[in-house]
C-alpha positions in Angstrom: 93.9 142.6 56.8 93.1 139.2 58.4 91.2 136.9 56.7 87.9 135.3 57.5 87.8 131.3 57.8 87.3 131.2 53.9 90.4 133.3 53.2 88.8 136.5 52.3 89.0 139.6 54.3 86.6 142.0 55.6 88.1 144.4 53.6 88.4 142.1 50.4 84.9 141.4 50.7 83.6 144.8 51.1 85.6 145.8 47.9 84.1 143.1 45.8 80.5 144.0 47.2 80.9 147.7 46.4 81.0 147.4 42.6 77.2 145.8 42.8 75.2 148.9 42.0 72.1 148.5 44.2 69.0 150.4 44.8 68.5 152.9 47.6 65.3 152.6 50.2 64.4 154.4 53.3 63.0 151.5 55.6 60.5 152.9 58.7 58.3 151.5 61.1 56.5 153.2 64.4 58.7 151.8 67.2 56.5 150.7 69.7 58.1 150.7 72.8 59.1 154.5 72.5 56.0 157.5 73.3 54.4 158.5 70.2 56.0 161.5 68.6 52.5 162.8 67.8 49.6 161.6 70.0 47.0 161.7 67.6 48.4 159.6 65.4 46.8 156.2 65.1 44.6 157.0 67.6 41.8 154.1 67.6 42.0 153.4 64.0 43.8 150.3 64.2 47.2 151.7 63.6 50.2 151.0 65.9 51.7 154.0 67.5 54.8 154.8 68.5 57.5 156.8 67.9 59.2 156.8 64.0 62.5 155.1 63.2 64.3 155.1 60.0 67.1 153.4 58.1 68.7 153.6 54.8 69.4 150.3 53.4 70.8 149.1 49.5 70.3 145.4 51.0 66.8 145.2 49.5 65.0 142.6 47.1 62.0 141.3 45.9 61.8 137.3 46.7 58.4 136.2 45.5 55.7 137.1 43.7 53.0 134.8 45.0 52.6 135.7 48.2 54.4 138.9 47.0 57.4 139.2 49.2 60.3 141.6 50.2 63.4 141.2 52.0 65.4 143.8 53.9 68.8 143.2 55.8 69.4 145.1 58.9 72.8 144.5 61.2 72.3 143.2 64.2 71.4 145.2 67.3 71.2 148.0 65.5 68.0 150.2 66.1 65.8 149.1 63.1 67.2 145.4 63.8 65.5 145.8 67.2 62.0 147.7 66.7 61.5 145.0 64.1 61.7 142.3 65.9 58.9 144.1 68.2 57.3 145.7 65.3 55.8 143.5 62.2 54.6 145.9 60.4 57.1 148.1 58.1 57.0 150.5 54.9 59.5 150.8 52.3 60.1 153.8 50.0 62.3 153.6 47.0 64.2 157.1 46.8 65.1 158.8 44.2 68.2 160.7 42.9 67.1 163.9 44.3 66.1 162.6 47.7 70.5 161.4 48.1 69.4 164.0 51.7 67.5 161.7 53.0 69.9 159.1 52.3 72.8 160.1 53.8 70.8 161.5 56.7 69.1 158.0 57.8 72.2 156.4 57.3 74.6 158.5 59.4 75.7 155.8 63.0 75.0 157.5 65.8 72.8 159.7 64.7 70.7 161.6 68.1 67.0 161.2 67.1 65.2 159.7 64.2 62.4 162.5 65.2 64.6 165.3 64.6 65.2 163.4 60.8 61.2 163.2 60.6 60.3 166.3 61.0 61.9 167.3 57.8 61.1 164.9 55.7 57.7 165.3 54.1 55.7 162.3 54.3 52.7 160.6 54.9 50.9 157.9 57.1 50.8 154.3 55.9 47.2 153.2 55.9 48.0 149.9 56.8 51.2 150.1 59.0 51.0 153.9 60.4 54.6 153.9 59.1 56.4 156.7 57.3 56.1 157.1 53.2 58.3 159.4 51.7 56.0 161.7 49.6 58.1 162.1 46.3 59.3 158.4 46.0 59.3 156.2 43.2 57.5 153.7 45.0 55.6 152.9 48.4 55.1 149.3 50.1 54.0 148.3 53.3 55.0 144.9 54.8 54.2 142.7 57.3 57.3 140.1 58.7 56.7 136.6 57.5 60.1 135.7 58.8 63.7 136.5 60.2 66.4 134.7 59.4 69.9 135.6 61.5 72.9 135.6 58.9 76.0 136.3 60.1 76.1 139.9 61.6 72.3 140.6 59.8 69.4 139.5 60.0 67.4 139.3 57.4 63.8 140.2 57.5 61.1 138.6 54.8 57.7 140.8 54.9 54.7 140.6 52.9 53.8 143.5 50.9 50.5 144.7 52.7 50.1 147.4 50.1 52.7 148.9 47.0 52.2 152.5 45.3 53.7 153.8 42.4 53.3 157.5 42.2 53.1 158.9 38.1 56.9 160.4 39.5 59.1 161.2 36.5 62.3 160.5 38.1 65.3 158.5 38.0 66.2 155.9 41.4 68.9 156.7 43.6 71.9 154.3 43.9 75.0 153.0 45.4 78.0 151.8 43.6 81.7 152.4 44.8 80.5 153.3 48.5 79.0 156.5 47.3 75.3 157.6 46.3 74.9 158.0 42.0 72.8 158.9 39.4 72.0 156.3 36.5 73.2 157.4 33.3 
């Protein structure tokens, strides 16, 4: 273990972090410079098209309530790091214990095709982004980047909830504690 500038390690660090129980979120967005997976979607209504990408991320908090604001954090050059610097506009869906699947599956590195991972996950169209929404989820937002701010090997990306959902779902959230996915209770 060699220690950063400030003495701790990476692994030190990482250890530390893991006992923060966090929230789990499916982040999407239509990547624009990829062909649409489906042609007819968005077409001439506004929406952007492209093709679907997806990430898993626990790094995820409200910041502000007026404007209402969200905040993501995505590592660097990573695939979601890149289609939303070319892609404002973003949905969130807060999973929930049963959806762990869809978890694990948007999180795996080096993953082939985030198209293959779409086509089983039921969802719907954002009306305001054309993104993703995981039917089935505690909540729904769509966001629109206000700002990115590089920290260390993240960035971190500030939207402004466009619209937020919460289906009557009688369910408990999925989360992350210990490096592995758990139920509350």
């Amino acid at each position: 273990m060699i220690p950063h500038a400030g003495g701790v390690s990476a692994d030190e660090f990482r250890a530390a972090l893991s006992r923060l129980a966090a929230g789990v979120v499916l982040i999407t967005a239509l990547d624009p410079e990829d062909d649409p997976a489906d042609e007819d979607v968005a077409a001439g209504d506004g929406l952007p098209v492209g093709e679907d990408a997806g990430m898993t991320a626990t790094a995820f908090m409200s910041v502000s309530l007026d404007p209402p604001l969200v905040m993501v954090s995505v590592r660097n050059d990573s695939r979601m790091d890149d289609v939303l610097e070319r892609q404002p506009l973003w949905a969130v869906s807060v999973l929930t214990e049963s959806q762990r699947n869809i978890a694990g599956q948007f999180a795996m590195k080096g993953r082939l095709s985030d198209r293959l991972l779409f086509a089983s996950v039921p969802h719907i169209r954002g009306e305001r982004t054309g993104a993703a929404l995981v039917k089935g989820a505690l909540a729904t937002m769509e966001c629109r980047t206000e700002q990115r701010v590089v920290a260390g090997d993240h960035t971190l990306t500030i939207g402004r909830v466009l619209t937020a959902h919460t289906p009557n779902i009688e369910s408990n959230p999925l989360t992350y504690f210990r490096g592995r996915y758990r139920k509350l209770g």
